[in-house]
C-alpha positions as CSV (number, residue, x, y, z in Angstrom):
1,X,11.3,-5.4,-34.8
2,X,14.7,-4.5,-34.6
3,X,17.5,-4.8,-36.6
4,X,19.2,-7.1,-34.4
5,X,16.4,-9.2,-34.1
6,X,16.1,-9.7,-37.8
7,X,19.6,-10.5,-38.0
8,X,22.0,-13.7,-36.8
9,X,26.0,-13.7,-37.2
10,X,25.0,-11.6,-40.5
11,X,22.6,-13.5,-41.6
12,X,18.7,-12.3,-41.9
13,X,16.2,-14.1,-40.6
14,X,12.8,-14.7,-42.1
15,X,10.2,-12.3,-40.1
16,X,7.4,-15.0,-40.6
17,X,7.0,-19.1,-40.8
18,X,5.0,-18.0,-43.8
19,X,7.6,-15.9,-45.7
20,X,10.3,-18.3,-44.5
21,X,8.0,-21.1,-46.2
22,X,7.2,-19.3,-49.7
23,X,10.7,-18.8,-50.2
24,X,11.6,-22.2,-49.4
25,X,8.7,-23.0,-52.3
26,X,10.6,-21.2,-54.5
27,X,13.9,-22.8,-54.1
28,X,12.1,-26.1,-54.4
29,X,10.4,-25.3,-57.5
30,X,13.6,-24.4,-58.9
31,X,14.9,-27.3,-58.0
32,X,12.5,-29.5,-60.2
33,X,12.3,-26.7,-62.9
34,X,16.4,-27.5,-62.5
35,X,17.0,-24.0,-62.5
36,X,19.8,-22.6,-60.0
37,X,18.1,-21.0,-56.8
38,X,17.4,-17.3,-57.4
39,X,19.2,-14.8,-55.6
40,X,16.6,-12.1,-55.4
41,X,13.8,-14.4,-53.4
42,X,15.9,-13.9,-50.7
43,X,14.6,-9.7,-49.9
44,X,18.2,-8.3,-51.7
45,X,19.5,-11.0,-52.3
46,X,21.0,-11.5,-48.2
47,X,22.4,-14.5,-46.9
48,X,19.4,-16.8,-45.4
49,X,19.9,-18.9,-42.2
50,X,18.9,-22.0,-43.2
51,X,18.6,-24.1,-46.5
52,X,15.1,-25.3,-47.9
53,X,16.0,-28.9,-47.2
54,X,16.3,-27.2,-42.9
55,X,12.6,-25.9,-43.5
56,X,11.5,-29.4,-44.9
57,X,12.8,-31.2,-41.9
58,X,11.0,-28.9,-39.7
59,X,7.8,-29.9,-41.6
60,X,8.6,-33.4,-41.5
61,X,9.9,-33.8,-37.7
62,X,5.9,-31.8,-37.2
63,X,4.3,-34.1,-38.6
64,X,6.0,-37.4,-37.3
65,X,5.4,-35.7,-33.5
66,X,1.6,-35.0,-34.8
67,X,1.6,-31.6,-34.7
68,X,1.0,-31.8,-38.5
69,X,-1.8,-33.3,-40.6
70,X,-1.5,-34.4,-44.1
71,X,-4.3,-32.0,-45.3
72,X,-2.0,-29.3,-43.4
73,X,0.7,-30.5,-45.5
74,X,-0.7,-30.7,-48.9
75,X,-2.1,-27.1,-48.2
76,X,1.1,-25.9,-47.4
77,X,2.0,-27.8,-51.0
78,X,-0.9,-26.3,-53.1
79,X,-0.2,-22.4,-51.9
80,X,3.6,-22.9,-52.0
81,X,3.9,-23.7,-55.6
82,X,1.0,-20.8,-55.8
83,X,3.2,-18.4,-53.8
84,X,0.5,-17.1,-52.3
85,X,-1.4,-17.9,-48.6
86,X,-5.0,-19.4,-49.0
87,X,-7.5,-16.7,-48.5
88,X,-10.5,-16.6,-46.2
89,X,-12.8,-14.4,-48.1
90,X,-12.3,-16.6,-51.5
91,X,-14.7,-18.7,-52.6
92,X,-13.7,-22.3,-51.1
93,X,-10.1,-21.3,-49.5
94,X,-11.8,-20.7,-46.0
95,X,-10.6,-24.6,-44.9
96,X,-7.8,-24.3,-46.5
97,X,-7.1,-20.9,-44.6
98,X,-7.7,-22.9,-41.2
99,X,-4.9,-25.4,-42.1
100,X,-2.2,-23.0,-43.3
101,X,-2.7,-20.9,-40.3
102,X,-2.3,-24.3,-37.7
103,X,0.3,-25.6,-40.0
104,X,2.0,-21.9,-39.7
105,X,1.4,-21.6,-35.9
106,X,3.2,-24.8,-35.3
107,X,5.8,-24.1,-38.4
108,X,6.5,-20.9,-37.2
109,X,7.3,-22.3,-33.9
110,X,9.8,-24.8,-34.8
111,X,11.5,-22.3,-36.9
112,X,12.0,-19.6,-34.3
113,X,13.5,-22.0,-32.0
114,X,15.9,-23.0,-34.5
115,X,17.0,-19.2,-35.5
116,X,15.4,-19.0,-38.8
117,X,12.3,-16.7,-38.2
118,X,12.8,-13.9,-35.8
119,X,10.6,-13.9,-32.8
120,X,7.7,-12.1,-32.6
121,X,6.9,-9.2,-30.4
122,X,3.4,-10.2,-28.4
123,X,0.9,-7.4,-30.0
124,X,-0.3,-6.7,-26.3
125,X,3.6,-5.2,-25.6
126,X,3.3,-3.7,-29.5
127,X,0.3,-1.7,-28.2
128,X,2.1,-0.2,-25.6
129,X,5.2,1.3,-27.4
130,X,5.7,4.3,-29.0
C-alpha cells in the first residue's frame, strides 16, 4: 500500500479494522484505568483519524442495522482488553475466531468508508504486481 493511501490531510490511517480496533481498546482501557491516552499505541506516536468514541459508534450504528451480534460484540470486548485477536488453532478460540472475523469484515467496512482504515488492495490485483 502506498504512502498516500495510508495517509489523509497528514493524518495515518489504520491499515486494518483490527489494528484500528486494538488501539481503540487501548485508549479505552486507559480511560477506565484513568490514565491519559498513550502516545506511542498510535505506530510513532502519529496523529490518528478518528477518536475511540468514532470507532465505538461505528460498532454501535452495526449493530442497531444488524450487521452486528451481541456474541460479535462481547468477542470484540474479550480480545480488546486482551490485545490480542482470537486464534483458530487455540484450544476453544475457534468460535470466537468466526465472530471477530464477521465482526471485522463488517467493522472494517464501515471504517474505510469513513477514512479511518485505508482501503485494501484485492489480493487477486496484489498477485499481479511486481
Amino acid at each position: 500500500m502506498s504512502a498516500a493511501a495510508q495517509t489523509r490531510r497528514g493524518v495515518r490511517l489504520f491499515r486494518s479494522a483490527e489494528a484500528a480496533w486494538l488501539w481503540c481498546a487501548a485508549q479505552l482501557i486507559a480511560r477506565r484505568d484513568g490514565r491519559p491516552p498513550r502516545a506511542d499505541l498510535g505506530e510513532g506516536g502519529v496523529e490518528r483519524p478518528c477518536t475511540p468514541d468514532d470507532i465505538l459508534n461505528q460498532l454501535d450504528r452495526l449493530h442497531r442495522a444488524g450487521r452486528l451480534t451481541l456474541d460479535q460484540a462481547r468477542v470484540l470486548r474479550r480480545y480488546g482488553d486482551a490485545q490480542r485477536s482470537p486464534s483458530p488453532a487455540m484450544l476453544g478460540e475457534e468460535k470466537d475466531w468466526r465472530a471477530w472475523r464477521a465482526a471485522m469484515a463488517a467493522l472494517g467496512e464501515a471504517l474505510v468508508a469513513r477514512g479511518i482504515v485505508a482501503p485494501q488492495r484485492p489480493r487477486e490485483a496484489a498477485w499481479g504486481r511486481r
